[in-house]
N, C-alpha and C positions, 0 to 999 in steps of 0.2 A: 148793498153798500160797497162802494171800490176803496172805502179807506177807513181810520179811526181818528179818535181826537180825546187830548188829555180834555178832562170839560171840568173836573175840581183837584184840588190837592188838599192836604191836612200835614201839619207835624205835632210831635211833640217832644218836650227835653225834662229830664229829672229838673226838680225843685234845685239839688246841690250843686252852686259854685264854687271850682278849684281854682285858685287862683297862682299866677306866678307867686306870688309872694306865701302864698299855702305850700309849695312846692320845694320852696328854699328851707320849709323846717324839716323835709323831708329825705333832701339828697342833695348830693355839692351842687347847687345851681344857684340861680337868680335872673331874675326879669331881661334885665339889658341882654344875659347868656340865649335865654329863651328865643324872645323875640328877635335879635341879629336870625338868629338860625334857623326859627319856623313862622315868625309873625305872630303866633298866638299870645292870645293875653290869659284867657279865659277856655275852659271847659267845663261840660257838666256830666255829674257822677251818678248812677243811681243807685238807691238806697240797696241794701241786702234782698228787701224784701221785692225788689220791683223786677221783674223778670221782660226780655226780649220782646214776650209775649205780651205783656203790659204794654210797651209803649207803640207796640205794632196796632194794636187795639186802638191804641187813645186816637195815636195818628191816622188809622183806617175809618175810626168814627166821624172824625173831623173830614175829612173828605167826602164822604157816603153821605153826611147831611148835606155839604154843600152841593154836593150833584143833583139834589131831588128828587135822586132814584129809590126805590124799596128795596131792603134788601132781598129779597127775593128776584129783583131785576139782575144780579151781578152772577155771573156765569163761570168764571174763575177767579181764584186769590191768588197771589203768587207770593209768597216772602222771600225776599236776597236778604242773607244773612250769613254771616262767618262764626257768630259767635253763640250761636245758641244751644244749650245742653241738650234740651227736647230734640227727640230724631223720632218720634212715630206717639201720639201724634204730631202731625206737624205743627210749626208754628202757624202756618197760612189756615189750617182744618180749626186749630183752637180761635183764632181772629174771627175764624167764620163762627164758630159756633158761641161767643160773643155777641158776635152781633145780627146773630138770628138769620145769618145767610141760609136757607136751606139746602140747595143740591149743588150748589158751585163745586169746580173740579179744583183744589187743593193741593199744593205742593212748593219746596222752600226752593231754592237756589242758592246754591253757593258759588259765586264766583268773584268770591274776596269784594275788594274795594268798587270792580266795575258790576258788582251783582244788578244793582238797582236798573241801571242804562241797558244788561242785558234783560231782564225779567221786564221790559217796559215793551223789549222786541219783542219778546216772547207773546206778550198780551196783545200787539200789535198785528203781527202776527195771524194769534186765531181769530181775530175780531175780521181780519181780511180773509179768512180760509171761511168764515162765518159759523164755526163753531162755538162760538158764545157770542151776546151782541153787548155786553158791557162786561169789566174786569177791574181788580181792583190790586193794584201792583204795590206793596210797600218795602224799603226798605229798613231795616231794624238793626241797632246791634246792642250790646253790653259790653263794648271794648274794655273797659275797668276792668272786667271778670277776667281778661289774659292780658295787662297790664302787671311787669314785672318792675314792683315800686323802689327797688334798688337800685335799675337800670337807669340814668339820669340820660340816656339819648333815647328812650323809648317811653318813658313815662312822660313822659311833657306832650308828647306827642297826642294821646287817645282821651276819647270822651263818647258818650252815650248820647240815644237818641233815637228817633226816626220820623221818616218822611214817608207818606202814601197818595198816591195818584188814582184817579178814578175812570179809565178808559172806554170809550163810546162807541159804536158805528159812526162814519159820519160820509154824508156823501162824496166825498174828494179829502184826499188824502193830506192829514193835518199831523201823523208823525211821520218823519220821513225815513229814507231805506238806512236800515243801521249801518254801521263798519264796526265788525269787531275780530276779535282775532286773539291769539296768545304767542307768545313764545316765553314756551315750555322748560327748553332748556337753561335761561334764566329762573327758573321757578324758587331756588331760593333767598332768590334777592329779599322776597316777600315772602312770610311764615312764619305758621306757626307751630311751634316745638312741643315733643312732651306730650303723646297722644290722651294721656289720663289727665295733667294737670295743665293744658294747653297755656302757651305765651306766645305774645307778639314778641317776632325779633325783624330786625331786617338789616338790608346793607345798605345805608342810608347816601353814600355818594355815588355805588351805583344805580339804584334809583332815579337820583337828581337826574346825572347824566342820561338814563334812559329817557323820563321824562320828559325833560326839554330841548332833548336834539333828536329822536324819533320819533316825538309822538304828535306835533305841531300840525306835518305832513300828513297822518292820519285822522286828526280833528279835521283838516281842510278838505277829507275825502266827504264828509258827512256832509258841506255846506255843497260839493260837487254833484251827491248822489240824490240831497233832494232839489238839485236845480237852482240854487242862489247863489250870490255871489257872499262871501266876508261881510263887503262892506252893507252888506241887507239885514246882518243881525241886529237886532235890539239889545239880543244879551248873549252873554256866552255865560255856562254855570257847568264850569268843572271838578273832576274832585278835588274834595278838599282835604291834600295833604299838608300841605306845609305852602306858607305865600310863595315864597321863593321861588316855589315849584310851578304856582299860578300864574306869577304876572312874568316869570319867564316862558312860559309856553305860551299864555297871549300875546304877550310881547313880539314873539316867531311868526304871530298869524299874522302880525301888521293890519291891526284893526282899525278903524276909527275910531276918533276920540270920543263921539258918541256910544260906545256898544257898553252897554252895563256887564260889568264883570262880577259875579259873585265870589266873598269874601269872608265867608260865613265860619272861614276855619276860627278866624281870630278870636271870634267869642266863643266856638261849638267845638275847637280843633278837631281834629280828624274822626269821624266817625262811620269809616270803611263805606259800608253799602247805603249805608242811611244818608252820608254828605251829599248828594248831588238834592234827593227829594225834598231833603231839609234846608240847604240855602234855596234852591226854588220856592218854596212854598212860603218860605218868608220874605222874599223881594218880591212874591206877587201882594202877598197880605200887604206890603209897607206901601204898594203902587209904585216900584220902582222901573214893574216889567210892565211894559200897554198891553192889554189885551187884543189876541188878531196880530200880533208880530212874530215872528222866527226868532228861537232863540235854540242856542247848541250845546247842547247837553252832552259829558263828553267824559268817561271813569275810567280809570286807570290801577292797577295794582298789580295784587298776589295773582303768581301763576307763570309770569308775567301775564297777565289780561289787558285787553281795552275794548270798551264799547262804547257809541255815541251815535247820536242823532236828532238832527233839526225837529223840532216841535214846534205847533204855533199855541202861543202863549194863551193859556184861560182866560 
């Protein structure tokens, strides 16, 4: 096989909605506060009892049925995750052994907010070197767990969840060549503190600014490296930090007015490695994405990191 292809996706979200108005009994804020400055309305929390490894499962299963495949057929897991206790076993070994994966090769990924887009290389990757012929890449987080609920610029921001993709052989090449990178010495714009009792903190204007006047030109490297042009996307689904952050970096790409943007922060806000897999998976379920179209997948964050890469849509 000279290439791979996403061929299903799954997510899933805690039961609990946080709402702006839940938030204002919480810390000096309120809605119009909120939204002017991230778009979000809505986030969702998980319970005490629901663990990373929970929702990476729910979302892995939802996938794995839709592909068709056996578990048995899937040759590696990969979990991008920032925020899980668990460090041996891993989370991607307990997904597996869930759900009855037997010899698949196991291991998480950390690389903050762009985990997901980089763990999607990764799978891409060995499926081209042909050391496994299907994969199953999910992203996961419990962002609540290092939510600092005093902090009223940092708590508005996170929410839980995750998104998992089911990666194929496929004769010509259906994810395209990634672009990722970091710069390192930015690394604390993005992080988190307190190695025993970890929290999100970050420097939220510089961010902004890094975002949307350096990273626009790196998104365009993705549609350059598999060969399209912009105006060829169907959709673009970036991370989702903050809108602000969104529809000023599409904005930079000068898209058409046709190219679906995903928007998923508003109901889901930011859910580090999980947001890319999770508005994907939900604008394919509503039929917003066509099947057989490029769409550009594209994360950004802690480290400073970014990865991204044209996909054709399930």
């Amino acid at each position: 096989m000279s290439g791979s292809r996403v061929v299903a996706l799954g997510h899933h979200q805690p039961e609990r909605v946080l709402t702006n108005a839940d938030l204002e009994k919480m810390v000096d804020t309120n809605d119009e506060w909120i939204r002017q400055r991230t778009g979000i309305a809505t986030r969702r929390i998980a319970s005490a009892e629901e663990s990373v490894t929970d929702m990476a499962a729910v979302a892995a299963s939802k996938a794995l049925a839709s592909s068709g495949l056996a578990p048995s057929e899937i040759g590696q897991v990969i979990v991008a995750t920032c925020s899980a206790v668990d460090r041996c076993p891993s989370i991607a070994a307990q997904v597996a052994a869930r759900l009855n994966i037997p010899s698949a090769v196991c291991f998480d990924l950390n690389n903050a907010c762009a985990g997901f887009c980089t763990a999607l290389a990764t799978a891409d990757h060995t499926v081209r070197a042909g050391a496994a012929r299907n994969a199953l890449v999910i992203g996961a987080e419990k962002m609540s767990d290092l939510v600092d609920w005093t902090d009223r610029s940092s708590c508005i921001l996170l929410g839980d969840g995750a998104g998992a993709a089911v990666i194929s052989a496929a004769d010509s090449a259906q994810i395209g060549p990634v672009v990722w990178g970091s710069d390192p010495s930015r690394g604390d714009a993005v992080r988190l503190v307190d190695e025993w009792h970890p929290q999100f903190a970050q420097e939220g204007q510089a961010v902004f600014r890094w975002a949307t006047s350096e990273l626009p030109s790196v998104a365009a490297q993705a549609c350059e490296r598999a060969g399209i042009a912009l105006s060829d996307l169907a959709g673009v689904v970036t991370h989702q930090a903050n809108l602000r952050i969104i529809e000023a970096l599409t904005r930079r790409l000068g898209l058409p007015d046709g190219v679906v943007i995903g928007r998923d922060v508003v109901e889901s806000g930011n859910t580090s490695s999980a947001s890319v897999p999770l508005a994907l998976s939900k604008m394919v379920e509503r039929g917003e994405l066509p099947s057989g179209e490029p769409v550009l997948l594209f994360a950004f964050g802690g480290g400073l990191s970014w990865a991204g890469q044209v996909v054709t849509c399930p």
